[in-house]
C-alpha positions in Angstrom: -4.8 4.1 2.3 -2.5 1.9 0.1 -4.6 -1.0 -0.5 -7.5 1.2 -1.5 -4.9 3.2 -4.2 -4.5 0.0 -5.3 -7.9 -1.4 -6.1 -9.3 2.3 -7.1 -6.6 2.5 -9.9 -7.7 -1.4 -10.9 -10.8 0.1 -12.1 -9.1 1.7 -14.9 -7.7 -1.3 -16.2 -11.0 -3.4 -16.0 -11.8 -3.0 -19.9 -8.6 -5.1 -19.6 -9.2 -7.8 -17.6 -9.5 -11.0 -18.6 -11.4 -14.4 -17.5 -8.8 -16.5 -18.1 -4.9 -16.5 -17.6 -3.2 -14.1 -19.6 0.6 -15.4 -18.8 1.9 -11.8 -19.6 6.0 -11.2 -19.4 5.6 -9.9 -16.0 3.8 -12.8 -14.6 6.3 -15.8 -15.2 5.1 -17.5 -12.2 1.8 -17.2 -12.6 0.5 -20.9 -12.3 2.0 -20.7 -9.0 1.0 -17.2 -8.0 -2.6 -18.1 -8.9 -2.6 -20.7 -6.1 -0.9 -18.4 -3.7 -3.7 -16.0 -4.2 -6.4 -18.6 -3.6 -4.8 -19.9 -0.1 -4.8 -15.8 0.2 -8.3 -15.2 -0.5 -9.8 -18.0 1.2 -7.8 -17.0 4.4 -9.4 -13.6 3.9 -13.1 -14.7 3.0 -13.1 -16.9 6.0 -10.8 -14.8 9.0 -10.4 -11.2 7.7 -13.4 -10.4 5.9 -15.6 -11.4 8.4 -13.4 -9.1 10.9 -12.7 -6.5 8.6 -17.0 -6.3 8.8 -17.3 -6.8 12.1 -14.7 -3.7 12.8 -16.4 -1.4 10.2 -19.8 -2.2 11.4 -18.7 -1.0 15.1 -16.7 1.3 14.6 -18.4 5.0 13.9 -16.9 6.4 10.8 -14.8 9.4 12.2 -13.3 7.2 14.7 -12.2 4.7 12.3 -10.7 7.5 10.0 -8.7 8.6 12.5 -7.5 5.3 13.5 -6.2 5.2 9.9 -4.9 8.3 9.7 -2.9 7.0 13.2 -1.1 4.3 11.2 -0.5 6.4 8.1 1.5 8.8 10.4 3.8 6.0 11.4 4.6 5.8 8.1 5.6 9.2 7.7 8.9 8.1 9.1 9.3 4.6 6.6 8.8 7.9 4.2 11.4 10.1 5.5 14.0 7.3 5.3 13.3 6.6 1.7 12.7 10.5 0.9 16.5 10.6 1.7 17.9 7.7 0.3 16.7 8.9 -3.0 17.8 12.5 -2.1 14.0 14.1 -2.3 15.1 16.2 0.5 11.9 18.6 0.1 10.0 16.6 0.6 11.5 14.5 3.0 11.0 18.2 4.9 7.8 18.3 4.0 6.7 14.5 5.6 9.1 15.1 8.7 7.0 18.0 9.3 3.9 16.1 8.9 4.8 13.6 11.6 6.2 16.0 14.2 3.1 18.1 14.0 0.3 15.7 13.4 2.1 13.2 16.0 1.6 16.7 18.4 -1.0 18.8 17.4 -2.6 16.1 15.8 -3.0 13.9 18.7 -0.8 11.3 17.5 -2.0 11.4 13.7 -5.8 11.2 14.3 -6.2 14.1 12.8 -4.4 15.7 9.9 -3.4 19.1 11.0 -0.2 19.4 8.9 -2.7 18.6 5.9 -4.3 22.1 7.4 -0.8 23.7 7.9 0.3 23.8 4.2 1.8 20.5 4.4 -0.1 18.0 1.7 0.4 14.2 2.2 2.6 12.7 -0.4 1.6 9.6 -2.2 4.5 7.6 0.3 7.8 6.3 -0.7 9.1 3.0 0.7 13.0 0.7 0.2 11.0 -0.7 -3.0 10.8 2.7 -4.6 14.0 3.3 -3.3 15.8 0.4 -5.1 13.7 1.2 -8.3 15.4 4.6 -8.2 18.6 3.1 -8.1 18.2 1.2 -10.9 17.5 -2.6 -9.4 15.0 -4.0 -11.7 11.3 -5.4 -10.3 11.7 -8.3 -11.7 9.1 -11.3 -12.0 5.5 -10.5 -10.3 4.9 -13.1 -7.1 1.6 -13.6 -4.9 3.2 -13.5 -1.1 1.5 -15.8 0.9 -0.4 -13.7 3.7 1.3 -10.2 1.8 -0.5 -10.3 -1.1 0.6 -9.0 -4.6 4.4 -8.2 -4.9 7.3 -8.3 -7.1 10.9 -10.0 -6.5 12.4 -6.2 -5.9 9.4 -5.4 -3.5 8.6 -8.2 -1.4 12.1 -8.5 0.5 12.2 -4.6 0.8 9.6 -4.7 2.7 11.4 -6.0 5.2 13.5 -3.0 5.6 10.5 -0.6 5.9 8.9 -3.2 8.7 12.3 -2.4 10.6 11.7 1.6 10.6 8.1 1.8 11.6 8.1 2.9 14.8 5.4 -0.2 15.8 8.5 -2.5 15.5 10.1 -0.7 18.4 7.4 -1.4 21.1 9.7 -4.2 23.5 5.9 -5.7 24.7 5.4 -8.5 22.0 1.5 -8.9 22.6 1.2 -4.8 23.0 3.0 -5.3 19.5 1.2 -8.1 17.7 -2.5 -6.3 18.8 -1.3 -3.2 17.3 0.1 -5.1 14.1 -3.6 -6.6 14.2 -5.4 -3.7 14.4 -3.5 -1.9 11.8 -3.9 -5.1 9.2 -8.0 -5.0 10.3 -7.8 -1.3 9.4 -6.3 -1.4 6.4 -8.8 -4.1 5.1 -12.2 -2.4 6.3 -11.3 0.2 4.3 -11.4 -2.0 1.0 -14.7 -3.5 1.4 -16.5 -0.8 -0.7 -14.1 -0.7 -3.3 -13.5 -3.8 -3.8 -17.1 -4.4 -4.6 -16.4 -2.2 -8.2 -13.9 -5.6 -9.4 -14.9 -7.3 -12.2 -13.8 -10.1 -13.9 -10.7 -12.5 -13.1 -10.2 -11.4 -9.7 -6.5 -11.8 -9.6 -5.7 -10.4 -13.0 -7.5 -7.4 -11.9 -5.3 -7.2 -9.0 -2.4 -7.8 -10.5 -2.5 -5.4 -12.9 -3.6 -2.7 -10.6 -0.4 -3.3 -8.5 2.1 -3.2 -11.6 0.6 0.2 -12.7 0.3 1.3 -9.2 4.1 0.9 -8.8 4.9 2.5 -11.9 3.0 5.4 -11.2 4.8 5.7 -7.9 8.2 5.0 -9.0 8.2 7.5 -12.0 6.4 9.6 -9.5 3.5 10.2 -11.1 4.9 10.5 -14.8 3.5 7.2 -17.0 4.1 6.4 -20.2 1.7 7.2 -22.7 0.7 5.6 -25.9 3.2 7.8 -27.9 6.5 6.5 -25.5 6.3 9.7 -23.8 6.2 10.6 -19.9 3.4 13.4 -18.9 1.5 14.1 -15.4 -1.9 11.8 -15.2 
């Protein structure tokens, strides 16, 4: 998933990482993000973690795969809208397909059949990306409290992508909430291995994984390279 992206492509910047604060340009804020981040991981430490164990411990390893691969297929249609918006119509063909048949065939994502099928899962696309494309700037990085790492572009876009997930249509407001629960619970089991390869400042390492992560994804897999150019990584 996402998160696990996220920390994997930290690992590549940890030559980088420092012990103290760094106060790089994109990190204005970060006297205040810092203490965001400790109200965040304490909450986690304490309430998640401990959940996050619990469900992973439980849960046998196909079953929780599939319940991941569930949620991922909801957000097959948060892609679609943004495939559109930024005119990737291919492969806004390509991840409509992917819901229809894995929400079928599929059994309502637990397994990837359209993977099978010829149709590959994309890396996602969502209103941040979408905005990027259109040339709004990310601005300033900020520590969300509860969210996690974010930028002034991406934190209220994800608002927008909230409204399209299909979870936000179910009328039941506990049915809702346990399925918001589960998916959050989900999301975090799968970091506990990976976050065990962090090293140094925790929330430099973080925060640097997440600005390169998003430029990866908004250039679409072209980065910059020493030399100013773009190329595939």
């Amino acid at each position: 998933m996402k998160w696990t992206i996220l920390l994997l492509s930290g690992i590549l910047l940890s030559s980088q990482v420092l012990a103290e604060t760094t106060n790089i340009p994109e990190d204005p804020w970060e006297g205040f993000n810092r203490k965001v981040y400790v109200f965040n991981d304490t909450l986690d430490t304490y309430a998640l973690k401990p959940v996050a164990k619990g469900y992973r411990a439980v849960t046998p390893d196909p079953v929780e795969d599939g319940v991941g691969r569930m949620f991922s297929n909801l957000g097959e249609i948060v892609n679609v809208m943004n495939d559109l918006l930024q005119g990737k119509f291919r492969q806004a063909g390509n991840d409509t397909g992917r819901f229809l048949v894995n929400t079928t065939v599929g059994l309502v994502g637990f397994f990837d059949v359209a993977q099978h099928a010829g149709m590959p899962k994309s890396d996602g696309e969502d209103f941040g990306q979408t905005l990027g494309v259109w040339g709004v700037s990310s601005g300033p990085y900020v520590m969300l409290p509860l969210f996690g790492p974010s930028t002034v572009r991406d934190g209220p876009s994800k608002i927008v992508d909230q409204l399209v997930n299909p979870i936000s249509e179910i009328d039941h407001v506990p049915t809702r909430n346990a399925v918001y629960g589960v998916n959050v619970i989900s999301d975090r089991a799968e970091l506990l291995k990976a976050e065990e390869l962090i090293s140094g400042d925790k929330y430099s390492f973080i925060r640097d994984a997440y600005l390169q992560r998003r430029e990866y994804l908004l250039n679409d897999g072209n980065v910059e390279d020493d030399f100013g150019d773009y190329g595939d990584e």
